[in-house]
MMTF fields as JSON, N, C-alpha, C and O atoms, coordinates in Angstrom:
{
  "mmtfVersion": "1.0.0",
  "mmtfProducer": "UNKNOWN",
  "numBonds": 331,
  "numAtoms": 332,
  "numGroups": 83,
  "numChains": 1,
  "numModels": 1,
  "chainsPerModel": [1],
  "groupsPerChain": [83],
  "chainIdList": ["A"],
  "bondAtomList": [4, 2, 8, 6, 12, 10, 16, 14, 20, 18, 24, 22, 28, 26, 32, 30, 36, 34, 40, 38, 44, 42, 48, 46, 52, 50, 56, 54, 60, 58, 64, 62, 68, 66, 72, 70, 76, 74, 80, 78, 84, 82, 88, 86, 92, 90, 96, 94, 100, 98, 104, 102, 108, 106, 112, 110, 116, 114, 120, 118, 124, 122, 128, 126, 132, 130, 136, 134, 140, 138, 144, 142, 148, 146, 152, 150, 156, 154, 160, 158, 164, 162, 168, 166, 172, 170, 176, 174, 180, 178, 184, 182, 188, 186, 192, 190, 196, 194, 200, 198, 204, 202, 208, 206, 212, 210, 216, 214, 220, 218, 224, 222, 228, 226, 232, 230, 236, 234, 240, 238, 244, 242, 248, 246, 252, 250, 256, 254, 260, 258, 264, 262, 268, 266, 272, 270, 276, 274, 280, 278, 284, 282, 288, 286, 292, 290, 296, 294, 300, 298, 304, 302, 308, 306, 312, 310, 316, 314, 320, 318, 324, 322, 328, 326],
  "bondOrderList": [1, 1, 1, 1, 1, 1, 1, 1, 1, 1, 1, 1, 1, 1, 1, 1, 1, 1, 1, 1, 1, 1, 1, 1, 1, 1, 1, 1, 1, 1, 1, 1, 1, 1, 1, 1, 1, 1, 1, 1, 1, 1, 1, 1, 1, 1, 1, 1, 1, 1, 1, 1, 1, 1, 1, 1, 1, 1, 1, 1, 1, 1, 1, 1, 1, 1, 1, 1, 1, 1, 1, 1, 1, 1, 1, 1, 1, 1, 1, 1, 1, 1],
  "groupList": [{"groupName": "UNK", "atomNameList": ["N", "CA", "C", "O"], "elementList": ["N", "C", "C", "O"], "formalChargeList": [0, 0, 0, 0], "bondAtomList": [1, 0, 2, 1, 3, 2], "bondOrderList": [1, 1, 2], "singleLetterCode": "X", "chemCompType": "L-PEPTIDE LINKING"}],
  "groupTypeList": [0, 0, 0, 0, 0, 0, 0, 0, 0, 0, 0, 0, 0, 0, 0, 0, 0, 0, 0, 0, 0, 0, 0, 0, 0, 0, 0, 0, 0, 0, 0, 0, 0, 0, 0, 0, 0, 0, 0, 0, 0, 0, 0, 0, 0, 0, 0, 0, 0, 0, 0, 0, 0, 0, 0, 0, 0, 0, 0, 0, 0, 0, 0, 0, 0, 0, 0, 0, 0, 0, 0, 0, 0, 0, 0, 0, 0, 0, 0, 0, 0, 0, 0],
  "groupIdList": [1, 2, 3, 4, 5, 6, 7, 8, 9, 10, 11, 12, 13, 14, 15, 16, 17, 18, 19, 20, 21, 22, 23, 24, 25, 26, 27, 28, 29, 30, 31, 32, 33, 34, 35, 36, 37, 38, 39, 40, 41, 42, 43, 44, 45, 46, 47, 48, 49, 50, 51, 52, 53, 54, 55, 56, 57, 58, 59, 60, 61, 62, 63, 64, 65, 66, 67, 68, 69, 70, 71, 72, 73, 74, 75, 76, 77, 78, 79, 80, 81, 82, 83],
  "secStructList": [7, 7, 7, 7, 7, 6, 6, 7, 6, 6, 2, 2, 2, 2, 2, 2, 2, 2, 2, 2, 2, 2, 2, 2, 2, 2, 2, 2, 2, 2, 2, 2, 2, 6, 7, 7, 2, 2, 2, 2, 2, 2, 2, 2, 7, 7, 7, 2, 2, 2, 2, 2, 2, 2, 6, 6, 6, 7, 1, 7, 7, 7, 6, 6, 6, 2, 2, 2, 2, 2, 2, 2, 2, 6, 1, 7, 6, 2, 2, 2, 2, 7, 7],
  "xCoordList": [0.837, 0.0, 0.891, 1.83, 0.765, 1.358, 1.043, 0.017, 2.276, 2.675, 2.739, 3.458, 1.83, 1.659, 2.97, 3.698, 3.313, 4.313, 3.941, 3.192, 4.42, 3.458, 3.77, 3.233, 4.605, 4.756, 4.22, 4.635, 2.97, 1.88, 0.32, -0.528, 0.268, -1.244, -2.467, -3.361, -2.205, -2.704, -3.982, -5.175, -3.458, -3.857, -4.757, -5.791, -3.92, -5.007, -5.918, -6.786, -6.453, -7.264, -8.614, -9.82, -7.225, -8.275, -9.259, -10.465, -8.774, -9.171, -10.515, -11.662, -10.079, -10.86, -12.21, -13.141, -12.164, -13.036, -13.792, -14.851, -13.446, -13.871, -14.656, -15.778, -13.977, -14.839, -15.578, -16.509, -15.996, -17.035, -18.419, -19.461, -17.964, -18.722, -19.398, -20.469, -18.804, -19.336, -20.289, -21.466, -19.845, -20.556, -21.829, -22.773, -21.881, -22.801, -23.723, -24.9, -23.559, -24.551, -25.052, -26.219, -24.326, -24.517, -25.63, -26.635, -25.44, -26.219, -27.67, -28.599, -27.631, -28.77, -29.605, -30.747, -29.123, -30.154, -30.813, -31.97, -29.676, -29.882, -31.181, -32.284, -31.007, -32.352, -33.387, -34.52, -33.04, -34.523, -34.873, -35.907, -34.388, -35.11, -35.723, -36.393, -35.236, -35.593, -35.12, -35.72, -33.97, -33.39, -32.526, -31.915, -32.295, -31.591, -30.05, -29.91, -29.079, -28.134, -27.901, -26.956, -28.976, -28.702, -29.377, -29.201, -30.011, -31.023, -29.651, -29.27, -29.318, -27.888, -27.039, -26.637, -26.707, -25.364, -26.309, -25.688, -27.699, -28.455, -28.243, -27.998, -28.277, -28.258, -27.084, -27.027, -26.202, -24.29, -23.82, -22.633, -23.967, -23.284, -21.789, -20.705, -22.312, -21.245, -21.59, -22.689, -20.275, -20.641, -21.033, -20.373, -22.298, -22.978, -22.032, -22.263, -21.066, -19.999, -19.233, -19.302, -18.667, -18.112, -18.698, -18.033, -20.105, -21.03, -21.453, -21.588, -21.704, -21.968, -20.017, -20.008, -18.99, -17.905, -17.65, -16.951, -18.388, -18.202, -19.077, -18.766, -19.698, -21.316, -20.788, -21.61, -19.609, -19.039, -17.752, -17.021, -16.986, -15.662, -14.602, -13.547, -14.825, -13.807, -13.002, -11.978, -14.156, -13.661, -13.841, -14.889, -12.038, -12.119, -13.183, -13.936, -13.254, -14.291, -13.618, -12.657, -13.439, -12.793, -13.646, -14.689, -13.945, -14.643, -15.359, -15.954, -15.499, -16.202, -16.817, -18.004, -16.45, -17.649, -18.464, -19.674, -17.754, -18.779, -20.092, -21.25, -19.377, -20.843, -21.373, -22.234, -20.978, -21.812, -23.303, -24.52, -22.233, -23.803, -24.584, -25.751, -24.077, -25.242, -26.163, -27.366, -25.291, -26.567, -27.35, -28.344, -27.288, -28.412, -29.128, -30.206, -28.749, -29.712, -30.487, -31.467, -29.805, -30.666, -30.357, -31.089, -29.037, -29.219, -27.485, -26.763, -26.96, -26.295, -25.272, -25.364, -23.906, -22.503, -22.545, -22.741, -22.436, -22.187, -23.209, -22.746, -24.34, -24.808, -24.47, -24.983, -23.718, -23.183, -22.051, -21.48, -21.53, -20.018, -20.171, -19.241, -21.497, -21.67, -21.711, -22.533, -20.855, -20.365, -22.125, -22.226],
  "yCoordList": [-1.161, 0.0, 1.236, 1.25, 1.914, 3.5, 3.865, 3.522, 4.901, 5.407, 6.819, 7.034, 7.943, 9.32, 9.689, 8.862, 10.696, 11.721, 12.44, 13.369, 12.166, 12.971, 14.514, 15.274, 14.731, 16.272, 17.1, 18.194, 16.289, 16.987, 16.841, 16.011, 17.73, 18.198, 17.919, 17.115, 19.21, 19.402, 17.938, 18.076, 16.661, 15.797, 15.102, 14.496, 15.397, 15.041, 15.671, 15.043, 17.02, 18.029, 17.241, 16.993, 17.086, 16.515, 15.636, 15.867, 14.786, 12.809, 13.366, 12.931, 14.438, 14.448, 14.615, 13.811, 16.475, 16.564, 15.664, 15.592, 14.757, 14.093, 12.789, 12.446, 12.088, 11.602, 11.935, 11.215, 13.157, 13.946, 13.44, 12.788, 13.892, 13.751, 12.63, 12.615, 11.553, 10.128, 10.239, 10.572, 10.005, 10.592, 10.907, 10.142, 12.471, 12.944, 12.524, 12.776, 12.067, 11.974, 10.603, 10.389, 9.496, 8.228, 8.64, 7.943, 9.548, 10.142, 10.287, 9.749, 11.157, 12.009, 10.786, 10.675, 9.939, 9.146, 7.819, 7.402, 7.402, 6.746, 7.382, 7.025, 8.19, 8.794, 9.246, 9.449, 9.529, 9.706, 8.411, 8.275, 7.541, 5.829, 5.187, 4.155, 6.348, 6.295, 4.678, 3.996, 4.661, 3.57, 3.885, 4.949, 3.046, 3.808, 3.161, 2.58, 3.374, 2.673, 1.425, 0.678, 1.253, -0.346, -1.068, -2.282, -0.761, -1.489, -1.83, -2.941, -0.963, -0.674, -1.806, -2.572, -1.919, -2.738, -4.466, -5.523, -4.403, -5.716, -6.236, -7.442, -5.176, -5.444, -6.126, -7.101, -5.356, -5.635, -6.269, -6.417, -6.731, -7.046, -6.065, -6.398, -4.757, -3.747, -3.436, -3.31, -3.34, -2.733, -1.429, -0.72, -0.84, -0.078, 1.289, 2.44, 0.916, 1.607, 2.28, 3.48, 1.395, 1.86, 2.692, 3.624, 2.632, 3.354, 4.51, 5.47, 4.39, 6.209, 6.766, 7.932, 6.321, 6.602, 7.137, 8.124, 6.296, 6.573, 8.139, 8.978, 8.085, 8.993, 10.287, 11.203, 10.548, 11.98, 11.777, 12.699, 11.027, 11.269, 10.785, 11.414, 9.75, 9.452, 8.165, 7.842, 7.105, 6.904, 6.21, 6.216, 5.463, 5.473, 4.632, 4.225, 4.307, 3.434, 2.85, 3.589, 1.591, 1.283, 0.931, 0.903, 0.691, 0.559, -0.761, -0.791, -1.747, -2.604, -2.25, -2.477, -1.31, -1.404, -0.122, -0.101, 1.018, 1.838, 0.855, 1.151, -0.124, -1.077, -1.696, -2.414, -1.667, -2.916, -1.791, -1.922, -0.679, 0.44, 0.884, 1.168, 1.004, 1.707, 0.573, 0.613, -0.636, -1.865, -1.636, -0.954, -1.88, -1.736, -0.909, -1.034, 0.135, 1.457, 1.655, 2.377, 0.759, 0.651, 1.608, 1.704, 2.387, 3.364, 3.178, 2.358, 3.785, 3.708, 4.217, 5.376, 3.462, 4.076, 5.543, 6.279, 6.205, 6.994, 8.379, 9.485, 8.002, 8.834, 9.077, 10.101, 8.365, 8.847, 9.237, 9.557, 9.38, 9.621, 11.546, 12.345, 11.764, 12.573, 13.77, 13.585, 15.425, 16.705, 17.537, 18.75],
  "zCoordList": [0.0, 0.0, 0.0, 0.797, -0.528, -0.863, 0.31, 0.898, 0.916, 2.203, 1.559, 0.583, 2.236, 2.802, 3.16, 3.709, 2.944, 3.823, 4.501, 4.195, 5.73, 6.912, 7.14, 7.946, 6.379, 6.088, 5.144, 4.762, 4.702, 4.141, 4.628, 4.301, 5.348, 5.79, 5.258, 5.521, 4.034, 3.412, 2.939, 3.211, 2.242, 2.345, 3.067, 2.788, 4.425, 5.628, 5.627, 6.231, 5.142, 5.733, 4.314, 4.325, 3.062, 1.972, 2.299, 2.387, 2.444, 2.904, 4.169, 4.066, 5.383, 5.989, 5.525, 5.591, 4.758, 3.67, 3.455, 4.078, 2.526, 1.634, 2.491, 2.12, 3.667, 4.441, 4.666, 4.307, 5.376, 5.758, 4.53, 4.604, 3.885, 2.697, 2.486, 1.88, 2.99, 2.911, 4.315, 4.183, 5.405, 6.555, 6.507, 6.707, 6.139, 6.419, 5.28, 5.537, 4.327, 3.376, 3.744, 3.414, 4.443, 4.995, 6.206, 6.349, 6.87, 7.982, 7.843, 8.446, 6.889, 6.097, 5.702, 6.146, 4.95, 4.185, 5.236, 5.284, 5.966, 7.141, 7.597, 7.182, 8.335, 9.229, 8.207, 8.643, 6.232, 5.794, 5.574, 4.919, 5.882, 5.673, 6.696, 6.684, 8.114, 9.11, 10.191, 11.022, 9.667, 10.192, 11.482, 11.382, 12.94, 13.794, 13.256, 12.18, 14.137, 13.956, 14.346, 14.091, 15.072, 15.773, 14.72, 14.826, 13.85, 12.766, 11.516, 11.148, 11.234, 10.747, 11.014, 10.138, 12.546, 12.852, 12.817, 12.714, 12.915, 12.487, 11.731, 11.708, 10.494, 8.886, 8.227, 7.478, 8.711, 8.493, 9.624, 9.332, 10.702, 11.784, 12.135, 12.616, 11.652, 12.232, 13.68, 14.222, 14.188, 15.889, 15.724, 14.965, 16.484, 16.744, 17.192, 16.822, 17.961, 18.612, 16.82, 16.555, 15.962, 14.895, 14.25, 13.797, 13.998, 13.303, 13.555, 12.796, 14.85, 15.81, 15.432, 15.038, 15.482, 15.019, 13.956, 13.729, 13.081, 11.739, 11.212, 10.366, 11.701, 11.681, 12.392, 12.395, 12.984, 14.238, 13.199, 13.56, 12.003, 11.358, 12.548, 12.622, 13.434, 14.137, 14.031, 14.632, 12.556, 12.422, 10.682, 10.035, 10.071, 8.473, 8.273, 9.158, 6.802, 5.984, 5.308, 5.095, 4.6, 3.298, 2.196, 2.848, 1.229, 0.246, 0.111, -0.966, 0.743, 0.873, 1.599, 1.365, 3.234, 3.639, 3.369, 3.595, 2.852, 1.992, 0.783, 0.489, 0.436, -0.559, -0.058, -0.567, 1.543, 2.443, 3.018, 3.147, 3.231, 3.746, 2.934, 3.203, 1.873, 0.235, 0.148, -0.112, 0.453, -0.183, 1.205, 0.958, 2.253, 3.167, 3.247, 3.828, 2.705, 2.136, 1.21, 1.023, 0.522, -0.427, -1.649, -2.635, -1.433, -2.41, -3.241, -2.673, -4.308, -4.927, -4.441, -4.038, -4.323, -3.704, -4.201, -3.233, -5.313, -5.613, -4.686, -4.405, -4.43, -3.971, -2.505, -2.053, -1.656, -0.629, -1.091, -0.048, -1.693, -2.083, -2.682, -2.785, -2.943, -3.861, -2.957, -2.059, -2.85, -2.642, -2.561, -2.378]
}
């Protein structure tokens, strides 16, 4: 896996960004489907603990399980992904 230089910020501040982005739009659609998070960690057998994590940016995602939450949503990766 390709290694960061930690003497660029900048990056970090990107990636944060851009999580966010996943986040909150994961957030948003979550609660308009009206699902809690424990319905959530039912669905996927994600810990409940990771998810309220995930949901405050505390903590990463990797791309499987970004397609593991769109499919329980029911909605298209791209649209959580989407600015």
């Amino acid at each position: 896996m390709p290694r960061r230089k930690r003497d660029e910020p900048h990056l970090s501040d990107a990636i944060l960004r851009e999580r966010m982005i996943f986040v909150n739009n994961f957030r948003n659609i979550r609660k308009e489907a009206k699902l809690t998070q424990k319905e959530i960690r039912n669905r996927t057998g994600f810990a409940q603990s990771w998810i309220s994590e995930l949901e405050t940016g505390k903590s990463t995602i990797n791309i499987d399980n970004m397609i593991i939450l769109a499919h329980t949503l029911d909605t298209p990766l791209w649209k959580l992904l989407k600015p």
